[in-house]
N, CA, C and O atoms as a GROMACS GRO file, in nm:
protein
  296
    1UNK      N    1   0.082  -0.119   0.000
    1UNK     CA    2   0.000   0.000   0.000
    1UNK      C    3   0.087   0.126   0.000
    1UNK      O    4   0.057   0.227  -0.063
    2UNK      N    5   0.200   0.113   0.077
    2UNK     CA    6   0.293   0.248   0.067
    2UNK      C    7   0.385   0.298  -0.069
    2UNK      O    8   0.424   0.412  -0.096
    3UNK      N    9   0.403   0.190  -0.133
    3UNK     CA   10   0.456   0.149  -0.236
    3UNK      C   11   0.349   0.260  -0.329
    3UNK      O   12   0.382   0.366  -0.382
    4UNK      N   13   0.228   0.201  -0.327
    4UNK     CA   14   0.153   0.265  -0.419
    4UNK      C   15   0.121   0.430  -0.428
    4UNK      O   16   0.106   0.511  -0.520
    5UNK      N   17   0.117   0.435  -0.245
    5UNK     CA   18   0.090   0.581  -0.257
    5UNK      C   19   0.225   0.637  -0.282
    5UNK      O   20   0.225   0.739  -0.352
    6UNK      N   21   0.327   0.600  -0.248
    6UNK     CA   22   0.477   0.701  -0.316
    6UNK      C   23   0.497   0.695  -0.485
    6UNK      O   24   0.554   0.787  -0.543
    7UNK      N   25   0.449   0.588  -0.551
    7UNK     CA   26   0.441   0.632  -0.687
    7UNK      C   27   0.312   0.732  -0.733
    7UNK      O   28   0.314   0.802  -0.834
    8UNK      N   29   0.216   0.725  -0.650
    8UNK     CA   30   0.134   0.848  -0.669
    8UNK      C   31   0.188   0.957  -0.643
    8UNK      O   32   0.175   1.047  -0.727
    9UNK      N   33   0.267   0.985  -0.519
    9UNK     CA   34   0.314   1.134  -0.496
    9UNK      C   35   0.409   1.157  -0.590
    9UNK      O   36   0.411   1.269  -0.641
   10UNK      N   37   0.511   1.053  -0.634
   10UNK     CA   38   0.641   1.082  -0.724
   10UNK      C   39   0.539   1.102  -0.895
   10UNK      O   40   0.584   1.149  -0.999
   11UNK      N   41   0.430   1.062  -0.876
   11UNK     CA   42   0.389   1.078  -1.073
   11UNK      C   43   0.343   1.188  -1.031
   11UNK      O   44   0.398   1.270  -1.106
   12UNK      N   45   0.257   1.264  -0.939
   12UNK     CA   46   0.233   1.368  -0.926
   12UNK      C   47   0.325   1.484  -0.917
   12UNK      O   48   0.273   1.586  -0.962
   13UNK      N   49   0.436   1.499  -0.877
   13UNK     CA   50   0.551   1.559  -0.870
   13UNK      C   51   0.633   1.595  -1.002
   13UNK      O   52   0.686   1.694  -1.052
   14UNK      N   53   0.608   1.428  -1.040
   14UNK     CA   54   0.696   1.447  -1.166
   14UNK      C   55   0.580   1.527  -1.339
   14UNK      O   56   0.610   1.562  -1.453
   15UNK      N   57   0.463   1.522  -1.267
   15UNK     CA   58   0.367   1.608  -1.369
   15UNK      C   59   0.325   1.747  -1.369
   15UNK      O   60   0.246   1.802  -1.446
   16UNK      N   61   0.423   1.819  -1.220
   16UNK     CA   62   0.470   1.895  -1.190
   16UNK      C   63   0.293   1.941  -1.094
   16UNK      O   64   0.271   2.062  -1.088
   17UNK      N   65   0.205   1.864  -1.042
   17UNK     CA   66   0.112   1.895  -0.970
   17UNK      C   67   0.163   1.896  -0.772
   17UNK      O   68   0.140   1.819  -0.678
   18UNK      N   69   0.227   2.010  -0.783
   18UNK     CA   70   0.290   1.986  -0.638
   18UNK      C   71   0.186   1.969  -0.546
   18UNK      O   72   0.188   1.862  -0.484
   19UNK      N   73   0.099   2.044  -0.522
   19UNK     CA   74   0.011   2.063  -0.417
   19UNK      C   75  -0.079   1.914  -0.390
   19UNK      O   76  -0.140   1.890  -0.286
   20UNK      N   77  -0.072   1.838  -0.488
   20UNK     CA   78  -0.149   1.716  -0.524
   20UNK      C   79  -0.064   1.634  -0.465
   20UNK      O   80  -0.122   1.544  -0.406
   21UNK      N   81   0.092   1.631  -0.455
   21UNK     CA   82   0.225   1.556  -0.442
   21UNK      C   83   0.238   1.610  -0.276
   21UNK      O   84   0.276   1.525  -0.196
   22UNK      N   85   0.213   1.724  -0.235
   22UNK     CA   86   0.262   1.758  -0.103
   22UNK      C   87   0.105   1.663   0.017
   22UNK      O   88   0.114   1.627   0.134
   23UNK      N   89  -0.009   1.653  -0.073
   23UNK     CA   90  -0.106   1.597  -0.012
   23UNK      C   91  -0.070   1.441   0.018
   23UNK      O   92  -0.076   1.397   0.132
   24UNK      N   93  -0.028   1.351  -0.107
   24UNK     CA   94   0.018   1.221  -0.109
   24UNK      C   95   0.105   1.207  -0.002
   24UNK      O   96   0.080   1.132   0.092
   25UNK      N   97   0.215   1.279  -0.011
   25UNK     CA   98   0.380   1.289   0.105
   25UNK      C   99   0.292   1.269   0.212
   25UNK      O  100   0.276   1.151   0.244
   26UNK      N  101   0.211   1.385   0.298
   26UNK     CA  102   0.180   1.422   0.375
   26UNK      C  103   0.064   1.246   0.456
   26UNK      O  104   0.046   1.237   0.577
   27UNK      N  105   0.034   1.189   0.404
   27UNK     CA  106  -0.044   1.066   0.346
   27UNK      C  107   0.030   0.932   0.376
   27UNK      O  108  -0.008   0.830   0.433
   28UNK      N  109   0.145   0.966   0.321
   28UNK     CA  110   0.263   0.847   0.331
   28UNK      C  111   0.327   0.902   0.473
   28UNK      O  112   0.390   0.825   0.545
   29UNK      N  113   0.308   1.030   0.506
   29UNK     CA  114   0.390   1.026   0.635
   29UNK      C  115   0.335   0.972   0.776
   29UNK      O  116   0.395   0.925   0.873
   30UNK      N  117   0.195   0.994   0.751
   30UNK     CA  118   0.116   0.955   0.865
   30UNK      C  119   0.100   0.792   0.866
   30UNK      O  120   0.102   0.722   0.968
   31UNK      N  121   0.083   0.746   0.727
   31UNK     CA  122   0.074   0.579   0.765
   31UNK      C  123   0.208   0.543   0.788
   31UNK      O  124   0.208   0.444   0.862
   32UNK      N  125   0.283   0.566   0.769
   32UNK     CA  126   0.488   0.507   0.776
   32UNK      C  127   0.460   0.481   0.904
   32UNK      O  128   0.461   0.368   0.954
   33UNK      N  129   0.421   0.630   0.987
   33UNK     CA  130   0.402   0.652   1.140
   33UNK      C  131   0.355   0.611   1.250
   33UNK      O  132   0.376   0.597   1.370
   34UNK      N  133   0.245   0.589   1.123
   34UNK     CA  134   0.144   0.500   1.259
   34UNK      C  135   0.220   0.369   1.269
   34UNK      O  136   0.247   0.320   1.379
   35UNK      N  137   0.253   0.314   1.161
   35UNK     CA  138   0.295   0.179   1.171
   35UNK      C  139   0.430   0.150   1.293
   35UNK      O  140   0.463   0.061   1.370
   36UNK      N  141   0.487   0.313   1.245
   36UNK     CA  142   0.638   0.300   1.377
   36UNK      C  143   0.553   0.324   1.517
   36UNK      O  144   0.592   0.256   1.612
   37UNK      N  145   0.457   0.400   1.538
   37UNK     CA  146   0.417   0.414   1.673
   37UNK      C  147   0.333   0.279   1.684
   37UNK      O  148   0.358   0.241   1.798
   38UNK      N  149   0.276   0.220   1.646
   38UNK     CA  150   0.170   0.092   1.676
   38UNK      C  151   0.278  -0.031   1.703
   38UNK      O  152   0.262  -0.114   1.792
   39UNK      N  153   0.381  -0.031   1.621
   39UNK     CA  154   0.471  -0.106   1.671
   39UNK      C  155   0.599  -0.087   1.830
   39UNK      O  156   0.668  -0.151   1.909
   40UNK      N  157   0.562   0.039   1.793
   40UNK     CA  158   0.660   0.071   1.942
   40UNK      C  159   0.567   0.035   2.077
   40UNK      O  160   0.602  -0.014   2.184
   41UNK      N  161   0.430   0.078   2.028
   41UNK     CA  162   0.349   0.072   2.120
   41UNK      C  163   0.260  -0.097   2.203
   41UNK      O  164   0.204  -0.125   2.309
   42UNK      N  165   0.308  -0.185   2.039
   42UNK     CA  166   0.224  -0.274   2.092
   42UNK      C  167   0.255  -0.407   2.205
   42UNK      O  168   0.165  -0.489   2.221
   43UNK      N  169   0.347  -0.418   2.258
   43UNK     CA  170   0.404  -0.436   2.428
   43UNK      C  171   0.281  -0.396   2.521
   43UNK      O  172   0.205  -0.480   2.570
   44UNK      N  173   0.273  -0.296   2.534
   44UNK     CA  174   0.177  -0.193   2.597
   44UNK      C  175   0.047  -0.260   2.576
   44UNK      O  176  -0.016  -0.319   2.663
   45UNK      N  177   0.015  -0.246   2.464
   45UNK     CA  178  -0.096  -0.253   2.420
   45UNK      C  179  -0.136  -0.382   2.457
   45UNK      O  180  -0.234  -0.376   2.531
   46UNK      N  181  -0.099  -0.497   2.433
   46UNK     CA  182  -0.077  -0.636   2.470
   46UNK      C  183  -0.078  -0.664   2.598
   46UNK      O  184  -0.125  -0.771   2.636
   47UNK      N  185  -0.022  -0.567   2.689
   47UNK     CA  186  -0.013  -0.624   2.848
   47UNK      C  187  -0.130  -0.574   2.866
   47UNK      O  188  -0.202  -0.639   2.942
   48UNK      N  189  -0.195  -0.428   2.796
   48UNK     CA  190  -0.332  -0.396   2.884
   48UNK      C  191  -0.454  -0.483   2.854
   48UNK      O  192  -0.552  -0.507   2.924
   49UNK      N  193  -0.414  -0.530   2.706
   49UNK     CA  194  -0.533  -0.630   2.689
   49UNK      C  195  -0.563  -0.764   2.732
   49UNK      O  196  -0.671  -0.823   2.736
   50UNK      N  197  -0.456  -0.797   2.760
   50UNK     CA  198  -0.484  -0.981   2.810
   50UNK      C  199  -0.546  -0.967   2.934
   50UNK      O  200  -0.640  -1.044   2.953
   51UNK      N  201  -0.517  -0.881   3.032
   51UNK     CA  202  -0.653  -0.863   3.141
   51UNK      C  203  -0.789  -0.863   3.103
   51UNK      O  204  -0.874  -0.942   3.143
   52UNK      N  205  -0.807  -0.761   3.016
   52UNK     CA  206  -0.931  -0.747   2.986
   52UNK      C  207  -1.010  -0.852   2.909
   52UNK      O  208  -1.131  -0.870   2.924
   53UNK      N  209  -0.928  -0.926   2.819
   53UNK     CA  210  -0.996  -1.034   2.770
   53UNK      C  211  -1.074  -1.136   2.864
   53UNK      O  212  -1.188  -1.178   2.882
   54UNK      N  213  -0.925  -1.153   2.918
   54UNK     CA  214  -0.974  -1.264   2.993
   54UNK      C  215  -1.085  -1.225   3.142
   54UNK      O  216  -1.131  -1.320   3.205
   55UNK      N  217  -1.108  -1.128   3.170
   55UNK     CA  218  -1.244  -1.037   3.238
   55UNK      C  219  -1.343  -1.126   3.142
   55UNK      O  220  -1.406  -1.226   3.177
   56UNK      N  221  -1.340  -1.083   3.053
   56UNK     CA  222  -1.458  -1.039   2.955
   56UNK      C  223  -1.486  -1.199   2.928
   56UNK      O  224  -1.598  -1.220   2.881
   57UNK      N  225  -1.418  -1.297   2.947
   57UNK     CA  226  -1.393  -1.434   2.904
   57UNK      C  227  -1.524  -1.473   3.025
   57UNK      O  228  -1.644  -1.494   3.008
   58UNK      N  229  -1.463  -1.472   3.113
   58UNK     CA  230  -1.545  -1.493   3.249
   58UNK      C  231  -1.651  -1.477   3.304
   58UNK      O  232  -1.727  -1.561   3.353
   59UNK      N  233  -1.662  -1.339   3.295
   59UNK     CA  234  -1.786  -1.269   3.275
   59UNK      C  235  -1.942  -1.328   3.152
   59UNK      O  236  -2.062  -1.335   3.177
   60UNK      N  237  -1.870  -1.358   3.035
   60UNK     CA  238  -1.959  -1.461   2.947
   60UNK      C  239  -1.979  -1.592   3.018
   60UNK      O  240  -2.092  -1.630   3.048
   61UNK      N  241  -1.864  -1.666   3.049
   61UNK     CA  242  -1.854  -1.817   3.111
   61UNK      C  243  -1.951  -1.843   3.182
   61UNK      O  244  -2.032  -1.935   3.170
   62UNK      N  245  -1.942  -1.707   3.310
   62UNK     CA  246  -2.063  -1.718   3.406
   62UNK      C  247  -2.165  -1.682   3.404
   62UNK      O  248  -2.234  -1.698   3.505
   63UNK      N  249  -2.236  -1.598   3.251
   63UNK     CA  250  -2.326  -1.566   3.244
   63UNK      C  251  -2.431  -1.711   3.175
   63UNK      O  252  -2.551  -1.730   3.196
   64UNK      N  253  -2.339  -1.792   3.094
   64UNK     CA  254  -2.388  -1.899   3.046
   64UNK      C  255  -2.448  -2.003   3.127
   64UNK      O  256  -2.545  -2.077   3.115
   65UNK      N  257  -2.332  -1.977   3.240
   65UNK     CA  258  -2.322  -2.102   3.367
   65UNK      C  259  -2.264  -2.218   3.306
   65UNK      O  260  -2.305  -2.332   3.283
   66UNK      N  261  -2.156  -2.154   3.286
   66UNK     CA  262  -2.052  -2.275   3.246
   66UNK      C  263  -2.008  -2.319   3.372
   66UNK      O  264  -2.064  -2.289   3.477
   67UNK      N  265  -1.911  -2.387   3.362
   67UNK     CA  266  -1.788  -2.421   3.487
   67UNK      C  267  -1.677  -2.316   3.495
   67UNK      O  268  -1.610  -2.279   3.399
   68UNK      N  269  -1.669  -2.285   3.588
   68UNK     CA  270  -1.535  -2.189   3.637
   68UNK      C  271  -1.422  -2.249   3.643
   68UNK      O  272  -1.420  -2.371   3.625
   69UNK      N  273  -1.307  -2.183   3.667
   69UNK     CA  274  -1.175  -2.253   3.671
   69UNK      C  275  -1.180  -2.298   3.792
   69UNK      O  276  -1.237  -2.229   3.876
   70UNK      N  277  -1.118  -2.436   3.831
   70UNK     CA  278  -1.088  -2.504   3.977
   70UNK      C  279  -0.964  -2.495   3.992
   70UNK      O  280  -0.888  -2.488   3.896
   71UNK      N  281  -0.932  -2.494   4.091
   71UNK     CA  282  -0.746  -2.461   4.114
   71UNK      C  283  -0.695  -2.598   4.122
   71UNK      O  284  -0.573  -2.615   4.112
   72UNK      N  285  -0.770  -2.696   4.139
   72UNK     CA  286  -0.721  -2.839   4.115
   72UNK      C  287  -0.726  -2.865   4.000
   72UNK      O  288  -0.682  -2.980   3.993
   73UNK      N  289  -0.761  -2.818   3.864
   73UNK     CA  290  -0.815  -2.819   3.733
   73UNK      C  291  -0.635  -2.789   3.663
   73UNK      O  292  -0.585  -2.856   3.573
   74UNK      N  293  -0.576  -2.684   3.728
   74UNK     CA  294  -0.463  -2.577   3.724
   74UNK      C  295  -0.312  -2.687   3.716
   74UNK      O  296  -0.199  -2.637   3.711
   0.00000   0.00000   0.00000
């Protein structure tokens, strides 16, 4: 996908439509970004969620009336 939008900004550039080319750049800079911050971030992101899943796991289990975990089960 990044691939594609930098040959859009570079054919735009090179057809001399800057303002069209500074929109694309601007486009490619934010997804590059997100991808470096989502990756720096996802540690984080990962420790806050496995709590919550597994809440949310439980919370269904016992709404069904399943079986709960037994610590002799463990």
């Amino acid at each position: 996908m990044l691939v594609n939008l930098h040959l859009l900004a570079y054919r735009a550039a090179r057809e001399r439509r800057f303002r069209e080319h500074q929109a694309w750049m601007i486009r490619n800079f934010a997804l590059t970004y997100a991808a470096v911050t989502l990756r720096a971030a996802l540690p984080v992101l990962i420790l806050l969620q496995l709590p919550f899943s597994i809440v949310v796991a439980e919370i269904l289990i016992s709404r069904r009336g399943l079986p709960g975990v037994r610590m002799s089960t463990l």
